[in-house]
C-alpha positions as CSV (number, residue, x, y, z in Angstrom):
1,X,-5.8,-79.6,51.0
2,X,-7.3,-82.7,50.0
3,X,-4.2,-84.6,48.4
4,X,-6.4,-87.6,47.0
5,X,-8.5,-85.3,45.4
6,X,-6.0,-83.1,43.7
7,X,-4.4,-87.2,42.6
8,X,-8.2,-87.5,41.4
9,X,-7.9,-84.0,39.6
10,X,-4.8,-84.7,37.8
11,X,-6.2,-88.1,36.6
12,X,-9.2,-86.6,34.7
13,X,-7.4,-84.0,33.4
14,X,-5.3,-86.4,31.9
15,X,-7.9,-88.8,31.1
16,X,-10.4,-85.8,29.3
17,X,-7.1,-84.1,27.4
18,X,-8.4,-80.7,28.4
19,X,-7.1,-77.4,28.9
20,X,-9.8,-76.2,31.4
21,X,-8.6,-76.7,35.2
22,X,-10.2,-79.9,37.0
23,X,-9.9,-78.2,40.6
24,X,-11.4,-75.3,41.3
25,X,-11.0,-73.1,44.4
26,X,-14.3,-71.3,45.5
27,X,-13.7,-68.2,47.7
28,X,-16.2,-67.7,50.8
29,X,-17.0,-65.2,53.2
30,X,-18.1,-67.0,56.0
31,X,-15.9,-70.5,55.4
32,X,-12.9,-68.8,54.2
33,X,-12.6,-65.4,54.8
34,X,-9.0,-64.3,53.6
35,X,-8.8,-67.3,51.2
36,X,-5.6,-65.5,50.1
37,X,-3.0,-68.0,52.0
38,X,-5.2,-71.5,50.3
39,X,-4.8,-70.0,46.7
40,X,-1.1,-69.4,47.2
41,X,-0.8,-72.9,48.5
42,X,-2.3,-74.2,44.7
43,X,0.0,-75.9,42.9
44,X,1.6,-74.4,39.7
45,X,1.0,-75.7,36.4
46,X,4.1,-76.8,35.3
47,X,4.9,-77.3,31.8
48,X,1.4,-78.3,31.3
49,X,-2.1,-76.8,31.1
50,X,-3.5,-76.0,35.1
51,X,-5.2,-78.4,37.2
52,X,-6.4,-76.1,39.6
53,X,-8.4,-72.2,39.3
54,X,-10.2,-70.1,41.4
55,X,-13.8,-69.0,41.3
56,X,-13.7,-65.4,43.1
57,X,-17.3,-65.5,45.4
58,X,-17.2,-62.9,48.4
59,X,-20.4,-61.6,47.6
60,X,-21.0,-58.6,49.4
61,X,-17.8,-58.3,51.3
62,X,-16.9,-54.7,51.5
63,X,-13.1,-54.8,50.8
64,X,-14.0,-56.8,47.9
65,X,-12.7,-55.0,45.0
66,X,-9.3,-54.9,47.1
67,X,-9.3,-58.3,47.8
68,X,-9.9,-59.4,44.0
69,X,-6.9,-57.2,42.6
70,X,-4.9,-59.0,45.3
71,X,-6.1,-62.6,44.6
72,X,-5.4,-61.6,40.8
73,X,-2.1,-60.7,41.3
74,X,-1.6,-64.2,42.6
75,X,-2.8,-66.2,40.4
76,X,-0.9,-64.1,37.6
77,X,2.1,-65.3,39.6
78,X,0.7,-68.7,39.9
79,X,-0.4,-68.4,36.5
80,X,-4.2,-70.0,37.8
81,X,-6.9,-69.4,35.8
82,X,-9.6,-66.7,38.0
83,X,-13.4,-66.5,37.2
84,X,-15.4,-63.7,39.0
85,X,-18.8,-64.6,40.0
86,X,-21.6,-62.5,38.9
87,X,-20.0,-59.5,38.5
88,X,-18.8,-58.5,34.7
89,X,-17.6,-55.2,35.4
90,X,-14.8,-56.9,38.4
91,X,-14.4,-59.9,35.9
92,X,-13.0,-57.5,33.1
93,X,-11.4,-55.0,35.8
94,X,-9.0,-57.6,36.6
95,X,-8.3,-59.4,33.1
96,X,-10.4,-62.8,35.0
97,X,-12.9,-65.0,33.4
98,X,-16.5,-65.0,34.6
99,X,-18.5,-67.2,36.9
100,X,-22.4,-67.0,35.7
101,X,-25.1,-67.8,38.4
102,X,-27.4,-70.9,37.0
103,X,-26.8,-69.9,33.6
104,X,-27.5,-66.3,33.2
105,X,-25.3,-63.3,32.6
106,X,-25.4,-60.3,35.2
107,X,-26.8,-57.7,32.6
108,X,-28.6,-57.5,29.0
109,X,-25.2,-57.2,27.3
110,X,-22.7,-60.4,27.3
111,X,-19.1,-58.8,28.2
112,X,-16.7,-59.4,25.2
113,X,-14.6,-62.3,26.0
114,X,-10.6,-61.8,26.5
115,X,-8.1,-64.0,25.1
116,X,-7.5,-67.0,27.8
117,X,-11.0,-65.7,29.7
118,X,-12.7,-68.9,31.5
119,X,-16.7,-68.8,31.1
120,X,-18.2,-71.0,33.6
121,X,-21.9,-71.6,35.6
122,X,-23.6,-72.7,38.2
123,X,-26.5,-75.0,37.9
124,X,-28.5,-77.1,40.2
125,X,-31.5,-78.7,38.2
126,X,-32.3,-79.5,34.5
127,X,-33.2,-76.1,33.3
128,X,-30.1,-74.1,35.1
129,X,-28.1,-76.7,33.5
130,X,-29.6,-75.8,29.8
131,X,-29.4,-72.2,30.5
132,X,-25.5,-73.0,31.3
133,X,-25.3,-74.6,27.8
134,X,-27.1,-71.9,25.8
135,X,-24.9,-68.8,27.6
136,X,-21.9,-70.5,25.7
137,X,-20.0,-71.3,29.1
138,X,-17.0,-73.5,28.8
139,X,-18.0,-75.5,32.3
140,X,-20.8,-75.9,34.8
141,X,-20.8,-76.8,38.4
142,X,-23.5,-78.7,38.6
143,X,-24.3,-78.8,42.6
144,X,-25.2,-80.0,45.6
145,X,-23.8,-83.7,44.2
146,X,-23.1,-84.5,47.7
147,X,-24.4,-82.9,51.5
148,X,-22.4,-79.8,51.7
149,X,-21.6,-77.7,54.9
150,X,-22.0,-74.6,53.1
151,X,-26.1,-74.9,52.8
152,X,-26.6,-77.7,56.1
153,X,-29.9,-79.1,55.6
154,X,-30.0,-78.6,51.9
155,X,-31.4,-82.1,50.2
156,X,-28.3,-83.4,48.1
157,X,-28.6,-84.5,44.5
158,X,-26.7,-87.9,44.8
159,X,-24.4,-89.3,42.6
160,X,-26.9,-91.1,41.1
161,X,-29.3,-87.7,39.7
162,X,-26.1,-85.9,39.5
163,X,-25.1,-88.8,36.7
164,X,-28.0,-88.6,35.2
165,X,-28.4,-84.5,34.5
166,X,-25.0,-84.2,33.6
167,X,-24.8,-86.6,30.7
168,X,-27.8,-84.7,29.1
169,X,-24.8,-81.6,29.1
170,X,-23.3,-80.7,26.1
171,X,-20.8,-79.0,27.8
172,X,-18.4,-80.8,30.5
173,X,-20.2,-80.5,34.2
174,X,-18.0,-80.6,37.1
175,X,-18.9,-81.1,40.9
176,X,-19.7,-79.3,43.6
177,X,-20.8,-80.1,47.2
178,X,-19.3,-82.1,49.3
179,X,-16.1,-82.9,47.3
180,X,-14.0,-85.1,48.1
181,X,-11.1,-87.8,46.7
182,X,-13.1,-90.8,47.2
183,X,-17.0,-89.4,46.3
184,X,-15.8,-88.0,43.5
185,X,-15.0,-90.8,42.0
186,X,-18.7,-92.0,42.1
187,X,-19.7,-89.4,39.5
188,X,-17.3,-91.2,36.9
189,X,-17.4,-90.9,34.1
190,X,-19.4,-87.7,33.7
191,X,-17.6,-85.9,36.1
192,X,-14.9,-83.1,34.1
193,X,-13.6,-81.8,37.7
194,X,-14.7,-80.5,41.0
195,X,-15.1,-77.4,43.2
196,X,-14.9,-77.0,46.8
197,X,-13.6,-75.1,49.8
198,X,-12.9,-77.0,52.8
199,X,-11.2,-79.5,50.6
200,X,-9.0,-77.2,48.9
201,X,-7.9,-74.8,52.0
């Protein structure tokens, strides 16, 4: 784990007085394949609100269902706040928040929030970003701020553009691609958190 980024973490949390987690674990099939062992290694949230969550990925793994209810049962005993990505019907199957992708729910119907349940998104351009906004989501990752192994080749949005779409947010945008303690620290002072893998397991 990336100590000076989980220092970095705690300081916006404390700086942004929020309840949402600044750190957030993304599972991943090909990067981190059993990321079971990185969430337990998250720290605890004390007396106060998390720092750190988990957004549940492994799209298209075929123990996935398993592997959720076990990486739920963890973070109940962590007491980590878990999003599901894209997938309403898991999200509410194991009492977890949901992870939209650029914006947009995964059917017609919007599933009836629980108490505690985490909204967040995925964006990667202006309009994603306003479609984040509009579906009510409490947080968008707003990525690739930075060249990111997990798409090699993919052009990076800099922390320059990243600045500049995420102040037009009217909800608090957090960082994804290519994390890390020092970079992230270049997306002050629009930055409300991060995501990553590597960085994190």
């Amino acid at each position: 784990m990336d100590r000076t980024l989980l220092s970095v973490a705690r300081a916006v949390k404390r700086r942004r007085h929020s309840s949402l987690p600044t750190l957030f674990l993304f599972t991943d099939t090909s990067r981190l394949p059993d990321p079971r062992a990185s969430i337990a290694r998250l720290p605890r949230p004390g007396r106060n609100s998390p720092v750190c969550g988990v957004v549940f990925r492994h799209d298209g793994a075929p123990n996935r269902t398993q592997l959720g209810r076990e990486i739920a049962q963890i973070c109940r005993s962590k007491r980590l706040p878990l999003v599901v990505a894209g997938d309403a019907r898991l999200a509410i199957a194991l009492r977890a928040g949901l992870h939209l992708r650029d914006g947009s729910y995964p059917s017609l119907v919007r599933p009836r929030r629980r108490r505690g349940g985490i909204v967040t998104s995925s964006a990667h351009d202006l309009p994603s970003l306003r479609r984040a906004v509009r579906s009510g989501a409490d947080l968008v990752f707003l990525s690739p701020a930075f060249p990111t192994a997990s798409h090699p080749g993919q052009k990076a949005l800099g922390p320059l553009r990243w600045r500049l779409l995420a102040r037009e947010s009217a909800i608090p945008v957090a960082a994804l691609g290519g994390i890390d303690g020092r970079n992230l620290r270049r997306l002050f002072p629009y930055a409300a958190g991060a995501g990553g893998i590597g960085n994190l397991s």
